[in-house]
Structure formats: structure tokens, C-alpha cells
DOKE-46279 format. One line per 4 residues: number of its first residue (from 1); their letters; for each residue x, y, z of C-alpha. Coordinates in nm, 4 decimals, padded with zeros to 6 digits. Layout:
<pts>
NUM> a> X/Y/Z; ...
</pts>
This chain:
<pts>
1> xxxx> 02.9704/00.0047/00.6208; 02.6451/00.1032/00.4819; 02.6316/-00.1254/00.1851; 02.6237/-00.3960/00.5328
5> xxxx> 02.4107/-00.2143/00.6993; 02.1592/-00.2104/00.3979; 02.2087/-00.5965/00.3904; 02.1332/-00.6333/00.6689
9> xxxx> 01.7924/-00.4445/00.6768; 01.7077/-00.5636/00.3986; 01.7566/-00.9404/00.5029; 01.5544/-00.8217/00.8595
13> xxxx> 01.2423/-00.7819/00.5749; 01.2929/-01.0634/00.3972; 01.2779/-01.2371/00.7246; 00.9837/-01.0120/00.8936
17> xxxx> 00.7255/-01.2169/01.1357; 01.0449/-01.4348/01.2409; 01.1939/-01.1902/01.4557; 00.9280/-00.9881/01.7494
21> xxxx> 01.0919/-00.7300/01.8354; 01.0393/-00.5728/01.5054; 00.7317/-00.5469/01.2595; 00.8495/-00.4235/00.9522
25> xxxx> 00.6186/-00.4922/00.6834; 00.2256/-00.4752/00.6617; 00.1715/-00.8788/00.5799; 00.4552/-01.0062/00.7930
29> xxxx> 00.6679/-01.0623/00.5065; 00.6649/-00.9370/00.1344; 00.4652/-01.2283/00.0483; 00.1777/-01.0614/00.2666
33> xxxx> 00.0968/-01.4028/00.3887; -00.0475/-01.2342/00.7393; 00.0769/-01.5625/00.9208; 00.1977/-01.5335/01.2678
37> xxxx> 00.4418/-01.8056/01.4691; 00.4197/-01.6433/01.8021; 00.2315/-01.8301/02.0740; 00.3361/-01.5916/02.4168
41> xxxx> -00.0118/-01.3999/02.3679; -00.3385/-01.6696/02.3089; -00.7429/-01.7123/02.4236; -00.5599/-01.7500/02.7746
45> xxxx> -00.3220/-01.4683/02.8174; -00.5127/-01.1896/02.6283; -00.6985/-01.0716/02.9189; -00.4010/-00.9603/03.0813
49> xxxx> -00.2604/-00.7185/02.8388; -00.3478/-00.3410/02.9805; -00.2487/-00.0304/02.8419; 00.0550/00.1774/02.9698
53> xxxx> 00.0624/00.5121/02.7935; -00.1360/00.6866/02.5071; -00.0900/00.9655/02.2851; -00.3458/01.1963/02.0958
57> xxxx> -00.2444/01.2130/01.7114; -00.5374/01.4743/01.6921; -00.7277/01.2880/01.3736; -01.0832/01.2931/01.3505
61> xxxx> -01.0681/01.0493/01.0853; -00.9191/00.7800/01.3386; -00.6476/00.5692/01.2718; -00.6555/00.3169/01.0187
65> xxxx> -00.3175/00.1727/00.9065; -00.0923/-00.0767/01.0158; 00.2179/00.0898/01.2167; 00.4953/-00.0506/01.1673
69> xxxx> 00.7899/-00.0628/01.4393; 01.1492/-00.0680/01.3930; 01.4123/-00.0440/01.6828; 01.1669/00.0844/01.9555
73> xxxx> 01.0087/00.3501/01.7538; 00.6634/00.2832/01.5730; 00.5831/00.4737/01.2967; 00.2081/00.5275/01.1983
77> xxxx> 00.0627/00.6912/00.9048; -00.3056/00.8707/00.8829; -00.5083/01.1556/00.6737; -00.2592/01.4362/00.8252
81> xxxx> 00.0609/01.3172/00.8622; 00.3517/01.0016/00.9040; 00.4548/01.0464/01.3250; 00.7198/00.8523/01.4670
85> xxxx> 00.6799/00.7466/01.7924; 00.8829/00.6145/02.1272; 00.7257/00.2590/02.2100; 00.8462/00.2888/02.5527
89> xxxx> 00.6959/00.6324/02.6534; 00.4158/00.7416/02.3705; 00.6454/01.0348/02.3061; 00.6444/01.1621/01.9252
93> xxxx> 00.9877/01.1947/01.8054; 00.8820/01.3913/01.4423; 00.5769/01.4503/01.2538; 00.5912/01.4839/00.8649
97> xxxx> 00.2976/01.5726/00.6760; 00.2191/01.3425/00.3824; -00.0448/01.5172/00.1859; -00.3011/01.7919/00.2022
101> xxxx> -00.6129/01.6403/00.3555; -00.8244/01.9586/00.3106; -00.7781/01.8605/-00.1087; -00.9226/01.5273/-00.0449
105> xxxx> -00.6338/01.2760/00.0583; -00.5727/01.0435/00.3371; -00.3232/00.7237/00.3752; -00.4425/00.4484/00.5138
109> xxxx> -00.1473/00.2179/00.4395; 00.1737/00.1155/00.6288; 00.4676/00.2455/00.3969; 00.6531/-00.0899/00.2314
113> xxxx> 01.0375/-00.0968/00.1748; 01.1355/-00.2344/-00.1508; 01.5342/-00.2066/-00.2853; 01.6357/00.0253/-00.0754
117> xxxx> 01.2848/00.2434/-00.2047; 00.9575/00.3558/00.0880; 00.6723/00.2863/-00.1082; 00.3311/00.4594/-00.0102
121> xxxx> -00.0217/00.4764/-00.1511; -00.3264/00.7548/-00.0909; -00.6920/00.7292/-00.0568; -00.9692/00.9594/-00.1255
125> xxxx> -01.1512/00.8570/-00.4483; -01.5016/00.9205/-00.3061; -01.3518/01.2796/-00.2874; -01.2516/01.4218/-00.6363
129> xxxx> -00.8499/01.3108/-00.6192; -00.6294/01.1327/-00.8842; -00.4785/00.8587/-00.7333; -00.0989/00.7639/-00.6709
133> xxxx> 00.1741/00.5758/-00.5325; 00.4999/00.7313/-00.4382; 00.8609/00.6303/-00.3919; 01.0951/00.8077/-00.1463
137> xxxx> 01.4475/00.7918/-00.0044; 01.4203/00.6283/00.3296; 01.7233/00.7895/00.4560; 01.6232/01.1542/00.3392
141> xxxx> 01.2826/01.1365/00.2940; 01.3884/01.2733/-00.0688; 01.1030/01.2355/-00.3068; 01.2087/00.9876/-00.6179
145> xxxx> 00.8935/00.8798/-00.8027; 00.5376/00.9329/-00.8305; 00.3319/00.6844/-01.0162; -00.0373/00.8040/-01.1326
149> xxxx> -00.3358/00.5549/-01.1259; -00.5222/00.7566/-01.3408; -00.2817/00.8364/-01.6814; -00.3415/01.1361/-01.8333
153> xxxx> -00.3692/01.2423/-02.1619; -00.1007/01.1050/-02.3698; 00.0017/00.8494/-02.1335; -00.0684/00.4456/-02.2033
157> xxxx> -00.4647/00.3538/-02.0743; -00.5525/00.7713/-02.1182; -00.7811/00.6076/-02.4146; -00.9620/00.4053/-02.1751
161> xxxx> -01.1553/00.7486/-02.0488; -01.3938/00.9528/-02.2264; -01.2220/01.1936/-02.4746; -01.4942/01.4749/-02.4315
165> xxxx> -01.4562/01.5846/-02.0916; -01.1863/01.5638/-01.7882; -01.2964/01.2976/-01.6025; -00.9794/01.1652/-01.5748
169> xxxx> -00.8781/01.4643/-01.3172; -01.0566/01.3132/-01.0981; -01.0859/00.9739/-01.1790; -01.0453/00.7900/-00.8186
173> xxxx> -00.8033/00.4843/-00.7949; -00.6582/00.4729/-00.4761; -00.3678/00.2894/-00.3266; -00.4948/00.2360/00.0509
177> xxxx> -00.3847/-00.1041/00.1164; 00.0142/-00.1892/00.1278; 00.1638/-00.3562/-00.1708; 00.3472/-00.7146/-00.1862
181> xxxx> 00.6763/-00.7468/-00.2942; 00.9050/-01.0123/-00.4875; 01.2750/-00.9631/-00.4243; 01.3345/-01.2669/-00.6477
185> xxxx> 01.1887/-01.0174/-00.9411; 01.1987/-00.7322/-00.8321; 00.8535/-00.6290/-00.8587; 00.6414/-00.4751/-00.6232
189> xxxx> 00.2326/-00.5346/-00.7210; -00.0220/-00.2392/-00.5512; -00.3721/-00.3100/-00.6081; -00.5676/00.0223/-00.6816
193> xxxx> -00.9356/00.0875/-00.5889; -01.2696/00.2008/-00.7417; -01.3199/00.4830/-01.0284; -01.4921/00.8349/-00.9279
197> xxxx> -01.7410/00.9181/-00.9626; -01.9292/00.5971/-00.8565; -02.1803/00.6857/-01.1219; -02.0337/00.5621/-01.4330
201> xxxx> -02.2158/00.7899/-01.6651; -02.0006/01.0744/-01.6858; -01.6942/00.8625/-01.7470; -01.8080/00.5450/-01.9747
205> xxxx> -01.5008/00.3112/-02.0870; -01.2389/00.0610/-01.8664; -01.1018/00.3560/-01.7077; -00.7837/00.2381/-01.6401
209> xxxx> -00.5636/00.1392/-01.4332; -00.8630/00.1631/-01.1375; -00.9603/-00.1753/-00.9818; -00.5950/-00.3039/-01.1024
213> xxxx> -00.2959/-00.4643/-01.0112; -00.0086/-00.2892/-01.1503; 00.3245/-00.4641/-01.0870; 00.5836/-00.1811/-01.0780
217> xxxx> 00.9940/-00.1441/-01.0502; 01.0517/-00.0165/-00.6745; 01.3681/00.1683/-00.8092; 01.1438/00.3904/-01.0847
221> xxxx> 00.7894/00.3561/-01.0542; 00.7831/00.1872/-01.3801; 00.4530/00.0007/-01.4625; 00.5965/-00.3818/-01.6296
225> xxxx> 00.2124/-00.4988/-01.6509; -00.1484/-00.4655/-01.5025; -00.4539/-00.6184/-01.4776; -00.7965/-00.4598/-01.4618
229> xxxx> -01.0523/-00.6873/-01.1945; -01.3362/-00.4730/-01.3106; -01.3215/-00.2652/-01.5753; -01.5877/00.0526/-01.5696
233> xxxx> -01.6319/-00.0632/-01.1966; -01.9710/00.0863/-01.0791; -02.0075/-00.0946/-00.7514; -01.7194/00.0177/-00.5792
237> xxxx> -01.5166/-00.3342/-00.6192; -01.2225/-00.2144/-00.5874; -00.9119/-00.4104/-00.6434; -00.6950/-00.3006/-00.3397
241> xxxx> -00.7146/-00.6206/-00.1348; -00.4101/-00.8219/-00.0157; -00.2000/-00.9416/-00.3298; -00.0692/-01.2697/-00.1942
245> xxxx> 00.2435/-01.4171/-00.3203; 00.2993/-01.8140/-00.3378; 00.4188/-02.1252/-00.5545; 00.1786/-02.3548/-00.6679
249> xxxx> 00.1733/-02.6319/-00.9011; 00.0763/-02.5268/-01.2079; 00.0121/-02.8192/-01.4932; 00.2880/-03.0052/-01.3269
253> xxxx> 00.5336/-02.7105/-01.3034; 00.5797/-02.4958/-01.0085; 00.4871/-02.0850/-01.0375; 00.5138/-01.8316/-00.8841
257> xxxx> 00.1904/-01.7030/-00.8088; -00.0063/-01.3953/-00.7352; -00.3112/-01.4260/-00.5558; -00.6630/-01.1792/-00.4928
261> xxxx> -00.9548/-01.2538/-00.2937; -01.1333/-00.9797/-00.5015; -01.4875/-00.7975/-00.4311; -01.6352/-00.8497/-00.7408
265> xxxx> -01.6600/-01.2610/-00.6522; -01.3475/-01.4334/-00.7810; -01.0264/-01.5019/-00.6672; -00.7798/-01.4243/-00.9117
</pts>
């Protein structure tokens, strides 16, 4: 019964931005192509939508990600906690806290669901934090993975970052806009945002894997391969934007693509 049920959910994702009732991933789809066939709300009918309940989450920060909503229950993520909420009546069914604000981290993303694995990022670079992405059990909340943006010493792209001091600690990168996802591949790609400090001189080098895609294994974390947008970035490029997913033509032969309208100019 619940090798169906997962099926089942996970053919509901494969299939999100068909169904209404439901949104269950940040870009309508794994493919994040952000694409909408609904037509009931329009320039004509938008005036009539008024609100009928609201609910304090008590965050001065505001709330800046995507819920996402799943059987009548939206669930929204911010700098204190992940709440789950009752769509019919504003009424907060739990309240989990996701990481210790007071040290410097927020979330900003929607969580993504990739083989069977809840996927979530963290922000605060501009704050002194060492950037992640985490996997979890969806059905226990159990912790499985945690994937640094910043390696440390020892670790593949450590080289990248000055040798003399600890920048590295706390070296930025953070995940604070939802990943895309190929099911075909399995391969989830998170884009991961500018280096700290801004100013570069304390920390000269590529300084990876900051303004990066890193294409990862849902099931471990594991990093298959990156690509750095902007190495040393000192402008605050970032690389987190949207990471599109397509098939285009590619010297006669159809790819699968990946796609970045990135900050430093190009689209990659």
C-alpha cells in the first residue's frame, strides 16, 4: 500500500500545474517552467478576489517563499520556522523550527520533493554562515543529508580558498531559491549564491562551489558535477536563479538542457 501511495505522489509532481487543487512544487513542475494553464482568475476577475482569514506567523523578516499546498494544508517556510497551515480556516496545525536565525540563517525557499527525499536550501551569506542544502525524510522529518556549499578543508574545491586564514567558515553560498529536478536522471541542480564577504580581499581564489550549479543525487547529497557562473564573485551575482529544464536541438540532435538567466549577463 505505500509503495502505491508513493506512486502516486510522486506521479501528482511529475504532473504539478495540471491539477489546482494542489501546488506542489515551486516552478509548477520539476522543470521549473513557471507556466500556468488556468484561465478561472484573469485582468477581469481579479478584482473580485477578497481575503477571508489571516494568520500572524510573527516574522519581522516577512515572508518570502513560495508555500506550497497539498490536500488543504499549505505549508510555508521563513527565517524561524516551516508552519503548516489549514487553507480553510488560517489555523496552524504544527510549527517546526528549521534553523537558528539568531546565528545568521533564514529560508527563503519552498522545500522540493525529489525520490521520495524534501530538499531545502538556507540563506544568510551577507551574515557570516556556511551555506547548505539538506535532505530529510518527508514522512519523519528524519534528517538524511547535509550538503555544504562551502567544502572544507580536505574536501574537493577546499583549494579554491585561501590557505592562510578561515575564510571558508564563513564563506557565504546560499541555497535561497528552490532547485529543479530531472526524474529521467535523477538529478536535482540547486544554484548557490554570492561568496562572503562581498569584499574579495580577504578570500582571493574561485571560492568554490559559490555562484554554482551543483547537480546532486536526491537520495545522498552527492555532488555528480558543478559549474561556477562567476568565480571570485565580487558583485554579488549570485547564481541562485531558476535552473530551467528543456530539450532543444542541439547540432541536429535533441538535449536535454539546463538553462540560467544569470546576473552576471549571460544566459547559460
Amino acid at each position: 500500500m505505500r509503495a502505491r501511495h508513493r506512486r502516486r505522489r510522486f506521479d501528482d509532481l511529475k504532473n504539478d500545474g495540471k491539477n489546482p487543487d494542489n501546488v506542489l512544487t515551486y516552478g509548477m513542475g520539476y522543470s521549473l517552467n513557471r507556466y500556468s494553464p488556468l484561465k478561472q482568475i484573469d485582468k477581469a476577475t481579479v478584482k473580485r478576489l477578497v481575503p477571508i482569514w489571516n494568520l500572524s506567523l510573527d516574522n519581522p523578516w516577512g515572508e518570502q517563499a513560495q508555500p506550497l499546498v497539498l490536500d488543504g494544508v499549505m505549508y510555508v517556510t521563513n527565517a524561524r520556522a516551516t508552519v503548516a497551515i489549514d487553507v480553510g480556516t488560517g489555523k496552524e496545525i504544527w510549527n517546526q523550527k528549521a534553523a537558528e536565525w539568531k546565528e545568521g540563517y533564514s529560508m527563503t525557499v519552498a522545500p522540493l520533493i525529489a525520490n521520495n527525499v524534501l530538499i531545502t536550501g538556507i540563506s544568510g551569506a551577507e551574515f557570516g554562515i556556511r551555506g547548505f542544502i539538506d535532505g530529510w525524510d518527508p514522512e519523519t522529518g528524519k534528517h538524511l543529508w547535509r550538503r555544504y556549499t562551502i567544502p572544507a578543508r580536505g574536501e574537493p574545491g577546499n583549494e579554491t580558498w585561501p590557505q592562510d586564514n578561515d575564510a571558508w567558515k564563513t564563506g557565504g553560498g546560499s541555497s535561497w531559491i528552490t532547485g529543479s529536478y530531472d526524474p529521467d536522471l535523477d538529478l536535482t541542480y540547486w544554484g548557490t549564491g554570492n561568496p562572503a564577504p562581498w569584499a574579495s580581499q580577504t578570500r582571493p581564489g574561485d571560492n568554490l562551489f559559490t555562484a554554482s550549479v551543483l547537480a546532486m543525487r536526491p537520495k545522498t547529497g552527492e555532488v555528480v558535477w558543478h559549474y561556477q557562473f562567476t568565480p571570485n564573485d565580487q558583485y554579488d551575482y549570485d547564481g541562485n536563479w531558476e535552473m530551467i529544464l528543456g530539450e532543444l536541438n542541439v547540432d541536429g540532435a535533441k538535449r536535454k538542457v539546463l538553462m540560467q538567466l544569470n546576473r552576471n549577463g549571460f544566459l547559460m
